[in-house]
C-alpha positions in Angstrom: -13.9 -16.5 16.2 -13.2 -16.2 12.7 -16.7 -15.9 11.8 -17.3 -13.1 14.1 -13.9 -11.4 12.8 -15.0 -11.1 9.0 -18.7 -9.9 10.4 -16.9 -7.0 12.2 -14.4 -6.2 9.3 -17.7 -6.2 7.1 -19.5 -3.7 9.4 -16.4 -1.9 9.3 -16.3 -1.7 5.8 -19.9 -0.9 5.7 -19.5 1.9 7.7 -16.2 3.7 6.7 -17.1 3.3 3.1 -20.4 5.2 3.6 -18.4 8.3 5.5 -18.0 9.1 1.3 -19.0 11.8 0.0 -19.1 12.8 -4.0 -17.7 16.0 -3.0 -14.4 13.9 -1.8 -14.6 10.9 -4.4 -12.4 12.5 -6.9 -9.6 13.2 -4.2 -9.7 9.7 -3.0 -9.7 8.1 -7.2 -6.5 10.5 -7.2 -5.0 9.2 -4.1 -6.1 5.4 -5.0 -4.5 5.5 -8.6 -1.4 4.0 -8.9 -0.2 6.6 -11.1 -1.0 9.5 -8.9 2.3 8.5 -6.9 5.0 9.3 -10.2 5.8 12.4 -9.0 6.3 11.1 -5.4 8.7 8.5 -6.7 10.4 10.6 -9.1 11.2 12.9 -5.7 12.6 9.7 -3.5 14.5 9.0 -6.3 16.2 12.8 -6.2 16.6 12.8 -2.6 18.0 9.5 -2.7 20.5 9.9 -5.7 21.8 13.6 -3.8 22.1 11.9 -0.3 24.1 8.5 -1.9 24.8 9.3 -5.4 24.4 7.1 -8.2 25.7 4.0 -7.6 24.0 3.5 -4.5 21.0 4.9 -5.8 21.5 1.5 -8.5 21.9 -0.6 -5.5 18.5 0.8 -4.0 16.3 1.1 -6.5 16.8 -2.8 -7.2 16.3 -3.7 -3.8 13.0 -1.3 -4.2 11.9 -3.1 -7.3 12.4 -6.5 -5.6 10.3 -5.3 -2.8 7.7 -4.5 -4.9 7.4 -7.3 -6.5 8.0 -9.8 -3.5 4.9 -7.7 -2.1 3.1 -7.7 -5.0 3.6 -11.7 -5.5 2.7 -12.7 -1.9 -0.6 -10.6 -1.8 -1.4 -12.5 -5.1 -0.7 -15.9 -3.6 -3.0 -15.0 -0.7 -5.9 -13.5 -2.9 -6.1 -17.1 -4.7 -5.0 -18.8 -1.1 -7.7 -17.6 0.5 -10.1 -16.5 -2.2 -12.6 -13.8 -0.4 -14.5 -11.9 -3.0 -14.1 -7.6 -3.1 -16.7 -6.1 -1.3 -17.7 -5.1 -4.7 -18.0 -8.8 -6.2 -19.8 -10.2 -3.5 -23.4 -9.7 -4.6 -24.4 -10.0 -1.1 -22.6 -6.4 -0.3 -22.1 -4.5 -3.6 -25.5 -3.0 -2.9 -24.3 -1.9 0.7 -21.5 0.0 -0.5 -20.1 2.8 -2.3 -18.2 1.6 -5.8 -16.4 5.0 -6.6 -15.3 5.1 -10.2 -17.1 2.1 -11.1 -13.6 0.1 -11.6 -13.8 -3.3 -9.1 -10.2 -5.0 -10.2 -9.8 -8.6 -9.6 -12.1 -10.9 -8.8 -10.5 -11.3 -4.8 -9.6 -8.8 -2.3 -7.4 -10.6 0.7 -5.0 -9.1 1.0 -4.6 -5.4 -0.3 -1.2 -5.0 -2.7 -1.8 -1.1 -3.1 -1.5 -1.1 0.7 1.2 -3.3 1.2 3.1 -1.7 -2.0 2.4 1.7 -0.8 3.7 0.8 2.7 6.3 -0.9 2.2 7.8 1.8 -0.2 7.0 4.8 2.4 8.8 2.6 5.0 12.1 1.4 2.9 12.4 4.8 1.6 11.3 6.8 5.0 14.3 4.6 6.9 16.8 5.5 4.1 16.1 9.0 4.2 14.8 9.5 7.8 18.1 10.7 9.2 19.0 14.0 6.2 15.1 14.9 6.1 13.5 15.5 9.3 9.8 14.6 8.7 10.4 12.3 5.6 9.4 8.9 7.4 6.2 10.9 8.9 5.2 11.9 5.7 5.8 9.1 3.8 4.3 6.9 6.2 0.5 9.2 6.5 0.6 9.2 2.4 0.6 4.8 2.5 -2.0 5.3 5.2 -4.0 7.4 2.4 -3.2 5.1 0.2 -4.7 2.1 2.1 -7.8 4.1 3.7 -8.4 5.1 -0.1 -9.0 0.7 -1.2 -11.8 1.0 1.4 -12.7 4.2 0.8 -13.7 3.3 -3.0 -15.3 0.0 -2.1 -13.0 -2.8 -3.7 -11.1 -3.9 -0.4 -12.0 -4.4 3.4 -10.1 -2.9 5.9 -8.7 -6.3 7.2 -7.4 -6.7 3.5 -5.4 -2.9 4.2 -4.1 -3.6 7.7 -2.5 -7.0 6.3 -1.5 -5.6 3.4 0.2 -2.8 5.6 2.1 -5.0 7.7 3.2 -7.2 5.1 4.7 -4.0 3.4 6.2 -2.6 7.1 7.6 -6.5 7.1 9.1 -6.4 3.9 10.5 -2.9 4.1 12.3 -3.5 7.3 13.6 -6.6 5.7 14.8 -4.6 2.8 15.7 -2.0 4.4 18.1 -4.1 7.1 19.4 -5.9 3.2 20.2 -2.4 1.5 21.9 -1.1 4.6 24.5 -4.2 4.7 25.5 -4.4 0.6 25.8 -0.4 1.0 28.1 -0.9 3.5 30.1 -3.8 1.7 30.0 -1.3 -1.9 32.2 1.6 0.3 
């Protein structure tokens, strides 16, 4: 069962990373880069700060940053649990796929922290915010979707590495999110 699940995530990978095209490789390296998201944050952090001012804005961010890095920690302690090789490491696929901007990362790929950082920020934030800004959630939601399609998209993760990565971020946003909610409540 297993066996047959990694085949079909490999196909999978195979085949969306292929749909590439040059003409759309520099949109998805922009979309992919961790950096390409500043403005983004520097927004939620706006919205935030005029919608709870800045105290609460202090009580966010933290719970934020120790999203972040609770995400960022457990998709490290599964890459070295599990140990499955990027598509673009494993010699027996790098020739199958597409390696936009030449940039692999580490050496293992299961699961995605981009996705499950990405997620699990659009998520917190899209809750916090859902009920001044109308589409917020939506749209924060689609750009971690780009986000995650953009790992397979460049060839360094599968897609069962950006679906787990996803719902670990979803998990650990609601978490958060339910955590924020209460101490904002207890600060009035």
């Amino acid at each position: 069962m297993i066996d047959s699940l990694i085949e079909k995530d490999i196909e999978l990978l195979i085949y969306l990373n292929n749909l590439g095209t040059l003409q759309w490789d520099s949109f998805w390296l922009f979309v992919t880069n961790k950096f390409s998201a500043i403005p983004l944050y520097l927004v939620l952090l706006y919205v935030t700060y005029k919608q709870f001012g800045l105290k609460k804005l202090g009580i966010i961010v933290l719970f934020a940053l120790v999203l972040i890095s609770v995400s960022d920690q457990t998709s490290n302690l599964f890459k070295y649990g599990f140990q499955r090789l990027r598509p673009c490491h494993n010699e027996d696929l790098s020739h199958l796929i597409r390696l936009v901007g030449n940039r692999c990362g580490g050496l293992y790929s299961y699961f995605s922290a981009h996705a499950s950082n990405s997620m699990g920020i659009a998520l917190f934030f899209g809750l916090l915010l859902k009920n001044s800004y109308r589409y917020v959630f939506y749209l924060l939601v689609i750009w971690a979707i780009f986000v995650a399609y953009s790992r397979i998209y460049v060839g360094v993760h599968f897609p069962l590495d950006v679906i787990t990565g996803m719902f670990f971020g979803m998990l650990y946003a609601i978490l958060s999110y339910k955590l924020v909610k209460f101490f904002l409540k207890k600060s009035l």
